[in-house]
Short mmCIF file of the C-alpha atoms (twelve columns), coordinates in Angstrom:
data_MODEL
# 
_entry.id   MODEL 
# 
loop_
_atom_site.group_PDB 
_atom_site.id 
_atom_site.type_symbol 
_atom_site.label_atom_id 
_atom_site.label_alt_id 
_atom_site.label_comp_id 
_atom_site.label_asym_id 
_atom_site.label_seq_id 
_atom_site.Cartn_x 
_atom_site.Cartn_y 
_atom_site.Cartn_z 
_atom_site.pdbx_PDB_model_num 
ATOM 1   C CA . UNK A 1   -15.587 2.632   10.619  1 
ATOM 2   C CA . UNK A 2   -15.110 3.038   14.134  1 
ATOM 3   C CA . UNK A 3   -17.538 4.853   16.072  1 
ATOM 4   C CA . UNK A 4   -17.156 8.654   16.644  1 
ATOM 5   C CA . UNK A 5   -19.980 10.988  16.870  1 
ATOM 6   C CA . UNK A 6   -18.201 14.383  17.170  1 
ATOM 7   C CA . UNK A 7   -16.191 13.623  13.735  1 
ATOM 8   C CA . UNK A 8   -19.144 12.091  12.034  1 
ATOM 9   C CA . UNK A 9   -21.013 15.583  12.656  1 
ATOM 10  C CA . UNK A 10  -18.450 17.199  10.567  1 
ATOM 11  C CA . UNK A 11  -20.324 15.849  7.529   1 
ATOM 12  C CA . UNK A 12  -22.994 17.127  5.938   1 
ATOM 13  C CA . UNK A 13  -26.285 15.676  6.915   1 
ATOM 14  C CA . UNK A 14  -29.498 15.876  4.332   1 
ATOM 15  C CA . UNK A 15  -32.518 13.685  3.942   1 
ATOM 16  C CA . UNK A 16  -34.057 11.687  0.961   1 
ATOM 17  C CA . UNK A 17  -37.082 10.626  0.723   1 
ATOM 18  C CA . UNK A 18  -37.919 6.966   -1.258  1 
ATOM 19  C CA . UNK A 19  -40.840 6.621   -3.503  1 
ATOM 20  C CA . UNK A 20  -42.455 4.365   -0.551  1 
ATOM 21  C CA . UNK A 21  -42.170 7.640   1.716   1 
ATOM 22  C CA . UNK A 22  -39.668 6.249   3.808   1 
ATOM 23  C CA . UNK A 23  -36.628 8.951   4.654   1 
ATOM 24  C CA . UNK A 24  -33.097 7.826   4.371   1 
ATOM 25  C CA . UNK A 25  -30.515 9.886   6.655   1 
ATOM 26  C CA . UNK A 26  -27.832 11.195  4.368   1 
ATOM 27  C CA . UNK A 27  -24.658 11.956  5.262   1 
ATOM 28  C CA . UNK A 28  -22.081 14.008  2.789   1 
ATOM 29  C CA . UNK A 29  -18.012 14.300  3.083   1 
ATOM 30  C CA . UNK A 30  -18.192 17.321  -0.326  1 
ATOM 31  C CA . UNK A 31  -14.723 17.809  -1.652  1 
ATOM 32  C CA . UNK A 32  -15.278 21.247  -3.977  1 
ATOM 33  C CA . UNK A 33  -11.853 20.064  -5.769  1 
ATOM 34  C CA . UNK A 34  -12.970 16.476  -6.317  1 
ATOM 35  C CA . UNK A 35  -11.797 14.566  -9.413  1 
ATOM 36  C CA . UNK A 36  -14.076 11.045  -8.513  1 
ATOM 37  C CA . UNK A 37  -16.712 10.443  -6.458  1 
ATOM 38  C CA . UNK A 38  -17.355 7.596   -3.540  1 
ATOM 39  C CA . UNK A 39  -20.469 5.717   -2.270  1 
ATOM 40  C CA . UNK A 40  -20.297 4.075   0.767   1 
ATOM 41  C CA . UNK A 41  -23.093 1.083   2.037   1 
ATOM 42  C CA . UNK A 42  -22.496 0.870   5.615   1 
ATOM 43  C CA . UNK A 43  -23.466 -3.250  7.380   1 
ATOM 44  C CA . UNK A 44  -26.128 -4.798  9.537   1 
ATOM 45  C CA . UNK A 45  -26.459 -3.433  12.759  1 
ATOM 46  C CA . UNK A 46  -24.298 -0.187  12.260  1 
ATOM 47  C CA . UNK A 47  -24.743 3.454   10.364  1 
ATOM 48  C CA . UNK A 48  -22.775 5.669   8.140   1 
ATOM 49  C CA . UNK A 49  -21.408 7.725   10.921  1 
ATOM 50  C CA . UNK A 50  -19.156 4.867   11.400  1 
ATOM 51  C CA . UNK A 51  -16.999 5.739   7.907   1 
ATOM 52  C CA . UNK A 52  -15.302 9.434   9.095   1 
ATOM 53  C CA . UNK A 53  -12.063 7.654   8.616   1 
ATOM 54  C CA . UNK A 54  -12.754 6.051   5.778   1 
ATOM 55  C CA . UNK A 55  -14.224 9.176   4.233   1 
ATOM 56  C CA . UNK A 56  -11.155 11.348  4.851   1 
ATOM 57  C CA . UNK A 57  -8.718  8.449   3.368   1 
ATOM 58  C CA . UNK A 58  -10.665 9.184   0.220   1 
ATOM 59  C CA . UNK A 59  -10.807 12.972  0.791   1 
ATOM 60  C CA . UNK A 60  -7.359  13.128  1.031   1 
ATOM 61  C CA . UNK A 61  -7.286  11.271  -2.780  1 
ATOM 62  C CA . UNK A 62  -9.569  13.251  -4.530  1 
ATOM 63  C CA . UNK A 63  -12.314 12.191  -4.385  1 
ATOM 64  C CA . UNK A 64  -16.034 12.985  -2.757  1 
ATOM 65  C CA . UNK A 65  -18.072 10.687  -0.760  1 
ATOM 66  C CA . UNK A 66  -21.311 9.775   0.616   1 
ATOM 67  C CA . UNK A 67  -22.785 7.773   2.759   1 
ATOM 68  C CA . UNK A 68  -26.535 6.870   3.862   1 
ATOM 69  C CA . UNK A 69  -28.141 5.333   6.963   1 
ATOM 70  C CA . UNK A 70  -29.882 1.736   5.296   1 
ATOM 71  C CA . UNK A 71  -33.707 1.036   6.015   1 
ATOM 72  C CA . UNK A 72  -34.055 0.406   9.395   1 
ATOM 73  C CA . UNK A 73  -30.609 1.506   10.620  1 
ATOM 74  C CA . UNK A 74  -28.719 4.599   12.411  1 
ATOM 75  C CA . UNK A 75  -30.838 8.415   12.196  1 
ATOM 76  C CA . UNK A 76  -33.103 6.679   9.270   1 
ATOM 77  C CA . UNK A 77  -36.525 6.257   10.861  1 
ATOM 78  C CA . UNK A 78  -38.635 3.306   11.386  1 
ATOM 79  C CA . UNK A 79  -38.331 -0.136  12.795  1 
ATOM 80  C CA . UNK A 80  -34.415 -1.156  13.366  1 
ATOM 81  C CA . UNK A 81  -33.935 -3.833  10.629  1 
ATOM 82  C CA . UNK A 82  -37.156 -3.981  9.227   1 
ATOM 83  C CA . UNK A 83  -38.206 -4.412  5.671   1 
ATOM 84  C CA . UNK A 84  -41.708 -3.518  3.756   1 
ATOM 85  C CA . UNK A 85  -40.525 -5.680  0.892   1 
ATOM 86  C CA . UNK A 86  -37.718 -8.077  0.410   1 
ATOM 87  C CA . UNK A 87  -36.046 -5.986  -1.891  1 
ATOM 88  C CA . UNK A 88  -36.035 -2.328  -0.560  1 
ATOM 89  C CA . UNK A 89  -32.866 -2.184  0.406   1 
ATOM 90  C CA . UNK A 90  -31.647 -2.703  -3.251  1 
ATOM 91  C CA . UNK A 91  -34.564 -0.261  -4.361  1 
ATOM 92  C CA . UNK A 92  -32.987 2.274   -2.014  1 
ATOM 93  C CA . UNK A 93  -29.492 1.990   -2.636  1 
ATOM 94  C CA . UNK A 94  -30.260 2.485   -6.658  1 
ATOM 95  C CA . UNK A 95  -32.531 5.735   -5.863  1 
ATOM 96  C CA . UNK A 96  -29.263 7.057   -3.966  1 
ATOM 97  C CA . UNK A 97  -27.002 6.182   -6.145  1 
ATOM 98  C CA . UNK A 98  -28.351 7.950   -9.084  1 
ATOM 99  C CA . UNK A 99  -29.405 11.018  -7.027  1 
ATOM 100 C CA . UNK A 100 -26.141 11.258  -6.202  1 
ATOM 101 C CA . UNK A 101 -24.764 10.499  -9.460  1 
ATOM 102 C CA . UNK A 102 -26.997 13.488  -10.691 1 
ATOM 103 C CA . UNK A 103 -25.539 15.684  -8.162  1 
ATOM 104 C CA . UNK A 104 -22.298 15.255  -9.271  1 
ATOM 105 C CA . UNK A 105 -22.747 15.185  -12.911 1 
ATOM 106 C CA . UNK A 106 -20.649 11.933  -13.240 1 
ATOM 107 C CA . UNK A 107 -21.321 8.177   -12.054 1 
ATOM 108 C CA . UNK A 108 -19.331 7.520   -8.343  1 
ATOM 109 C CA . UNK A 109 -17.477 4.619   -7.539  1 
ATOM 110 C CA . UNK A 110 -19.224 2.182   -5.199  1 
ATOM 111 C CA . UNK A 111 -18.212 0.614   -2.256  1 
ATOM 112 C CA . UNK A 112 -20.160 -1.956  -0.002  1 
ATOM 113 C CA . UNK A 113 -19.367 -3.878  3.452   1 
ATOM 114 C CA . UNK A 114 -20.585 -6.605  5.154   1 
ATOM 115 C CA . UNK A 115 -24.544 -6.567  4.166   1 
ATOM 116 C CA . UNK A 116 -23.832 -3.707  2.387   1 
ATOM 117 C CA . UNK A 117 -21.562 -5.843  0.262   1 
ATOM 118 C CA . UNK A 118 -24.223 -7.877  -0.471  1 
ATOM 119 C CA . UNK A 119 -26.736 -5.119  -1.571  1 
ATOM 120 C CA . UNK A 120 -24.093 -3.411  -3.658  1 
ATOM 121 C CA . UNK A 121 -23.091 -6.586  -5.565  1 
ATOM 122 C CA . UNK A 122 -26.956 -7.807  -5.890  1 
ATOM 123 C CA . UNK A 123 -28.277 -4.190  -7.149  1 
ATOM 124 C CA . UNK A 124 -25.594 -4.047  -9.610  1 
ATOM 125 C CA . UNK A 125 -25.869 -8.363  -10.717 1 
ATOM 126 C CA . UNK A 126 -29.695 -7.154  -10.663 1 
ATOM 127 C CA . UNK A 127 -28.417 -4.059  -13.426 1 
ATOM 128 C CA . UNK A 128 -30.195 -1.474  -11.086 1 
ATOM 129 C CA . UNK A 129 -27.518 0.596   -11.395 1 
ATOM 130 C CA . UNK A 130 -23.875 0.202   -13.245 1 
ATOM 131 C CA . UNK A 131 -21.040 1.879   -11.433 1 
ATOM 132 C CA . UNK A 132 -17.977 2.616   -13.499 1 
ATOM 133 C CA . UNK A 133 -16.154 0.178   -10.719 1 
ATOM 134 C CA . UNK A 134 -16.987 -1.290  -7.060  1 
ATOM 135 C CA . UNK A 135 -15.199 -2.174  -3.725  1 
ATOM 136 C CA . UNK A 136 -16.675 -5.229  -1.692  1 
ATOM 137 C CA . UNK A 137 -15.604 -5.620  2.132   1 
ATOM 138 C CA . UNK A 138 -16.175 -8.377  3.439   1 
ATOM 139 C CA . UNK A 139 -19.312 -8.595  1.744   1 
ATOM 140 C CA . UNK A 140 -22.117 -11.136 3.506   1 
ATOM 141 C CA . UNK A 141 -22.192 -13.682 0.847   1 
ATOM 142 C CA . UNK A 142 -22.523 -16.632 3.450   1 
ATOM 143 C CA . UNK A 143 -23.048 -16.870 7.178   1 
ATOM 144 C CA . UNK A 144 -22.314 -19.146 9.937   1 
ATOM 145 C CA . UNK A 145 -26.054 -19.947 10.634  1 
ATOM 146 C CA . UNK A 146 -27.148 -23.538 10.213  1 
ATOM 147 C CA . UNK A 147 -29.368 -24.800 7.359   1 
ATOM 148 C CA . UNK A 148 -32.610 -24.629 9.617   1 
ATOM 149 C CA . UNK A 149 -31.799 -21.173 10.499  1 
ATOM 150 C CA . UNK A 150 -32.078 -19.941 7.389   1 
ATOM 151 C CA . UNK A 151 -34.816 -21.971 6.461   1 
ATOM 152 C CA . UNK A 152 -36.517 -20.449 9.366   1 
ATOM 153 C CA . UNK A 153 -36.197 -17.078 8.606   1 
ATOM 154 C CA . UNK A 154 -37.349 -18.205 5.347   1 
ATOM 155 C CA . UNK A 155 -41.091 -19.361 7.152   1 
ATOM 156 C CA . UNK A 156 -40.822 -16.244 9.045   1 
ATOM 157 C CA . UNK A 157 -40.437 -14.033 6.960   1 
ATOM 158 C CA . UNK A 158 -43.760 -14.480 5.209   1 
ATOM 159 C CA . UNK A 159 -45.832 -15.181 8.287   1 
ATOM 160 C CA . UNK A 160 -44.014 -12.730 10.899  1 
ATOM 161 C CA . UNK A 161 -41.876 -10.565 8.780   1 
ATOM 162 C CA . UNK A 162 -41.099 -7.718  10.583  1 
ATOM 163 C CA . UNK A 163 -40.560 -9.585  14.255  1 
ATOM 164 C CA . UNK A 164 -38.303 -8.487  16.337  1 
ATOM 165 C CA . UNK A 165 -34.763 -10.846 17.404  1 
ATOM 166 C CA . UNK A 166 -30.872 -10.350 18.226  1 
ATOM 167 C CA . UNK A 167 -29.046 -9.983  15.100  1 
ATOM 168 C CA . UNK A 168 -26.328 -12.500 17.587  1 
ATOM 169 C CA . UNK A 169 -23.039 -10.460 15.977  1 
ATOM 170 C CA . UNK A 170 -19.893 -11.881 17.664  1 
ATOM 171 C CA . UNK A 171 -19.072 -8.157  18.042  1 
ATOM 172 C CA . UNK A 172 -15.580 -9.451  19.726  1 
ATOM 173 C CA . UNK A 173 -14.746 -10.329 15.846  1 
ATOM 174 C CA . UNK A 174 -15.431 -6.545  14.085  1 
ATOM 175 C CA . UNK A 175 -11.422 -5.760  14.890  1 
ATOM 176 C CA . UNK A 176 -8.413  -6.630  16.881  1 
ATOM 177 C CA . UNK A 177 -8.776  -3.147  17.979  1 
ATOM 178 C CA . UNK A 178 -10.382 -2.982  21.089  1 
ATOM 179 C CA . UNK A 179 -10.965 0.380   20.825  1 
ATOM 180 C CA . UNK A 180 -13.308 0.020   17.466  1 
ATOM 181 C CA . UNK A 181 -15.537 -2.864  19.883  1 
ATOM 182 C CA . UNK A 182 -15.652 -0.748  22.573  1 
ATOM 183 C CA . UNK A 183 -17.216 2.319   20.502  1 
ATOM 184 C CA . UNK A 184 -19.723 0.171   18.627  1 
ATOM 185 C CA . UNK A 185 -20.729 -1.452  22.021  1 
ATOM 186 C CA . UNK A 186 -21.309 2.100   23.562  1 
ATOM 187 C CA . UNK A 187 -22.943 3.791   19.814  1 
ATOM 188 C CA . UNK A 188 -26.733 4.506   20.892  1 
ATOM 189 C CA . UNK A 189 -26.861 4.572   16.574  1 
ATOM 190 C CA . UNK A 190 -25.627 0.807   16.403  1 
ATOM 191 C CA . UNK A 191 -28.386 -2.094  17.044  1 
ATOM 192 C CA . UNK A 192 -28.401 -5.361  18.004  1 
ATOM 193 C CA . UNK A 193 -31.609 -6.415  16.352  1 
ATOM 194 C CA . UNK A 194 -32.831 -8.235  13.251  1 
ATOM 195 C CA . UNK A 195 -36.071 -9.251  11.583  1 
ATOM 196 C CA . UNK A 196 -36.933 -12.224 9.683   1 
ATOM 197 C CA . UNK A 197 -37.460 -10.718 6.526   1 
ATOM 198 C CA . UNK A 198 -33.836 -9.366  6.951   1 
ATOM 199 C CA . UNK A 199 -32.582 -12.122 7.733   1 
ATOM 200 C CA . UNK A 200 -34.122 -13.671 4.510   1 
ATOM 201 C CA . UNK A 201 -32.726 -11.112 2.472   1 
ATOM 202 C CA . UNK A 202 -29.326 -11.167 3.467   1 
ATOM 203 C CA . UNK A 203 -29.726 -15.531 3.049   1 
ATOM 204 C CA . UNK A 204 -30.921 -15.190 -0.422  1 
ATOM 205 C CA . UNK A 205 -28.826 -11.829 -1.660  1 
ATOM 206 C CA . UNK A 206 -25.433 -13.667 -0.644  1 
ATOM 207 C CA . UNK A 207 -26.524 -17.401 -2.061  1 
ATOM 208 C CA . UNK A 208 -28.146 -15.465 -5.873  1 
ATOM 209 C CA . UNK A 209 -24.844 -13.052 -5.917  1 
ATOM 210 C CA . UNK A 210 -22.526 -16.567 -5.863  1 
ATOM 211 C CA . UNK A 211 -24.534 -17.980 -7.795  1 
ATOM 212 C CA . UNK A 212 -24.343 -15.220 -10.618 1 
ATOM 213 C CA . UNK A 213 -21.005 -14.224 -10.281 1 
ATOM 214 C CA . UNK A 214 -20.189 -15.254 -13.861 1 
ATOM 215 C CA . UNK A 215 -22.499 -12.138 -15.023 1 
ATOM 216 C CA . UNK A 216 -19.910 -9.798  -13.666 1 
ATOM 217 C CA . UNK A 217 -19.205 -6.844  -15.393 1 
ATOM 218 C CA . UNK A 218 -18.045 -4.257  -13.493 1 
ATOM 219 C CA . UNK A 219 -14.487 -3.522  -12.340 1 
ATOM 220 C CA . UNK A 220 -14.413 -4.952  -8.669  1 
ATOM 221 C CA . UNK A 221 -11.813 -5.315  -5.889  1 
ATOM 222 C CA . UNK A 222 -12.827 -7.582  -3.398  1 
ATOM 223 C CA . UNK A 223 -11.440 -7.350  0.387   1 
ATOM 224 C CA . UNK A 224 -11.843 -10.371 1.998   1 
ATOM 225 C CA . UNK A 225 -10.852 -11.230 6.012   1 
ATOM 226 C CA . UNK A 226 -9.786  -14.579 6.393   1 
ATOM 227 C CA . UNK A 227 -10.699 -14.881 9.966   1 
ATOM 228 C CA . UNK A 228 -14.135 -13.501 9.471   1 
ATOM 229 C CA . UNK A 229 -16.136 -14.360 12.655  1 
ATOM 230 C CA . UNK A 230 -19.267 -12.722 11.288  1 
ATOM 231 C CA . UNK A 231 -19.930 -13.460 7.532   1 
ATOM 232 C CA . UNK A 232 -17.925 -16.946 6.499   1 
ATOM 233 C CA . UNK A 233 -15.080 -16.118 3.977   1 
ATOM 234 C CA . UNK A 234 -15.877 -19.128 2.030   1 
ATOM 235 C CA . UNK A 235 -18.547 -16.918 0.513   1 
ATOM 236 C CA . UNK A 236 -16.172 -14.476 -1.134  1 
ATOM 237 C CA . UNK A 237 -14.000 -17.711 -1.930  1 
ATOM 238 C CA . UNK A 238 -16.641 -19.161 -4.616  1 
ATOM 239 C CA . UNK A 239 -17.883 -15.703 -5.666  1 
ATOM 240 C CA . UNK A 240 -14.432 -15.336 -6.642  1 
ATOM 241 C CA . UNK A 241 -14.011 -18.568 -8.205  1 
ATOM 242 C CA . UNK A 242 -17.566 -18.229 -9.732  1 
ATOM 243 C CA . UNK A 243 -16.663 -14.612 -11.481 1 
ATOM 244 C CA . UNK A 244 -12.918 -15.401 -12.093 1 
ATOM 245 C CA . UNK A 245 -13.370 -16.022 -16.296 1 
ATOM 246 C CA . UNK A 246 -15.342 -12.212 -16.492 1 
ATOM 247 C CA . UNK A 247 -12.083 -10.801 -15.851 1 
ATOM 248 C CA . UNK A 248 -13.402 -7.893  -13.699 1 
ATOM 249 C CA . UNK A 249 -12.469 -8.936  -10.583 1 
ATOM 250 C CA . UNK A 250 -9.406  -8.656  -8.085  1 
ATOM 251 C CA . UNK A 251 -9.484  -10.539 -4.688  1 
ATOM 252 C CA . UNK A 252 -7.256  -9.740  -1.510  1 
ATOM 253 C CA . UNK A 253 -7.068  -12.337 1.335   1 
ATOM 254 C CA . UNK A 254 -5.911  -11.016 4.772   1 
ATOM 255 C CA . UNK A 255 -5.853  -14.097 6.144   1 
ATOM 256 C CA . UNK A 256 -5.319  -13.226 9.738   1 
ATOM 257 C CA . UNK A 257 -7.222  -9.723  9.450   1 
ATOM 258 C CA . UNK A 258 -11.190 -9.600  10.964  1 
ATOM 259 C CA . UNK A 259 -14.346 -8.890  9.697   1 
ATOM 260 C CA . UNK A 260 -13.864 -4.341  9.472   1 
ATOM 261 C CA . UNK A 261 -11.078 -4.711  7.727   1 
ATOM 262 C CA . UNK A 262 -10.759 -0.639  7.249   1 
ATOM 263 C CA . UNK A 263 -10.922 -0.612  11.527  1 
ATOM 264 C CA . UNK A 264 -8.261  -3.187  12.065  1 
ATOM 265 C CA . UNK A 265 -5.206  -2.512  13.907  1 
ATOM 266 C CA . UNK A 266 -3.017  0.069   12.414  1 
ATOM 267 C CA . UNK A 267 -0.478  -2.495  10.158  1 
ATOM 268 C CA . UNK A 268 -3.382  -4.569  9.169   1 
ATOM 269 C CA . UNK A 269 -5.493  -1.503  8.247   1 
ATOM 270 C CA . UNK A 270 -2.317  -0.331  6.006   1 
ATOM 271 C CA . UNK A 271 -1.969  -3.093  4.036   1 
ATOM 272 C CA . UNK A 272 -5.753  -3.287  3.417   1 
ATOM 273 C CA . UNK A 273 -5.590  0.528   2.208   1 
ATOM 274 C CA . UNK A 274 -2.464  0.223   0.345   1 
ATOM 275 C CA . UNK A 275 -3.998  -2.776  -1.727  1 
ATOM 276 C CA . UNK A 276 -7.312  -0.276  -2.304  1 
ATOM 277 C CA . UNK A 277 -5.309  2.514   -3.543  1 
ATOM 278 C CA . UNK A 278 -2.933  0.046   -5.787  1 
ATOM 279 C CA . UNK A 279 -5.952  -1.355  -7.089  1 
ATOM 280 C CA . UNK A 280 -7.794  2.591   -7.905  1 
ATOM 281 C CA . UNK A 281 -4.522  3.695   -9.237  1 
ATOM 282 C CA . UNK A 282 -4.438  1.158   -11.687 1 
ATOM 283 C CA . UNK A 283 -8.162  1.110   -12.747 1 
ATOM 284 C CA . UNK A 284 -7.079  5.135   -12.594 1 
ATOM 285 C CA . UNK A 285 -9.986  6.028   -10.852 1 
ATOM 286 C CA . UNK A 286 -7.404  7.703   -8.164  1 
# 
């Protein structure tokens, strides 16, 4: 969500620490009166700060959420983007979830955008963890880059894993809000950088989740912008047509809408949320 530093301190802030050693920033909306439960998995480039809003729209339902700064990303230490092994960041995201899930004495809904889309969907295809449901947003599932891009990546990311390059995010397509581009330009907590072995990970999470869509078995809505500029929508597209006989999943196109589809303008942010909270009321997780 759209950058705002004084709201995101609101939160509660507390650390975690991975079996690797590594420390994952996380940060807590509590709701003492809370019927569900809500994990958010913030994108490339950005942090959990960035989900206040989003956070309060489910505060305001019931439920409680959390959210955690990725590997490489926002107040979690270490390299910006930058992987020890290829599959941390679905390592970390299943440590979270059950800590959290042990905090709360109940198993939280799980929502994912962008790359975090991708390492939502692959950790639970992967059976690292099994959500009672989860909520994709515009989940990375195919880029723009070329062919030799991503075969490149592929190189580098065994000989030069961890080197340092512009992630190239065509920030000018996060929102038609020019307000939401404006904070993430000025948020010291947002980067522009990547790594090879990032890059490769995001490549291969996207292409594997298509590919095993049919293994589907958790209740999923999936939010879709059909005038992505940064992840190509075509992605979701054959995920969806790939998982569409498991009967767990329900896709939204907003065909006009761009890539933070929770920071759009106001009537394209509506429709997005009132399609999320049709879609909890009737898997009555609202």
């Amino acid at each position: 969500m759209a950058g705002n530093s004084h709201a995101a301190d609101r939160a509660e802030a507390t650390w975690l620490t991975m079996p690797d050693g590594q420390k994952l920033f996380l940060r807590d909306w509590p709701n003492p009166s809370a019927r569900d439960a809500v994990l958010i998995v913030h994108g490339l480039g950005e942090h959990s700060g960035r989900y206040e809003q989003l956070a309060r729209w489910f505060l305001a339902r019931g439920y409680a959420v959390r959210s955690y700064d990725q590997r490489g990303h926002g107040r979690t230490p270490g390299q910006r983007a930058a992987l020890r092994h290829s599959n941390d960041l679905l390592q970390d995201l299943a440590n979270v979830y059950k800590g959290y899930a042990a905090s709360l004495g109940r198993l939280p809904l799980l929502l994912g955008h962008s790359m975090g889309g991708a390492v939502a969907l692959r950790t639970v295809l992967d059976g690292r963890i099994e959500p009672p449901a989860m909520v994709l947003s515009s989940p990375a599932l195919r880029t723009y880059e070329a062919p030799w891009l991503r075969q490149l990546a592929r190189v580098l990311a065994r000989v030069l894993p961890n080197l340092p390059l512009r992630n190239g995010l065509a920030l000018d397509g996060l929102s038609h809000d020019k307000q939401v581009i404006e904070d993430y330009r000025n948020d010291p907590l947002c980067s522009g950088k990547v790594t090879p072995r990032m890059a490769d990970f995001i490549f291969r999470a996207g292409a594997t989740s298509i590919a095993d869509a049919w293994r589907l078995r958790t209740p999923t809505l999936l939010l879709v912008a059909g005038s992505d500029r940064l992840v190509d929508p075509s992605g979701s597209r054959d995920f969806a047509a790939g998982a569409w006989a498991t009967k767990q999943l329900t896709s939204r196109f907003f065909d006009t809408l761009f890539h933070e589809l929770f920071n759009e303008t106001e009537t394209g942010r509506h429709q997005v949320l009132a399609q999320l909270a049709e879609w909890l009321r009737r898997s009555m997780l609202a």
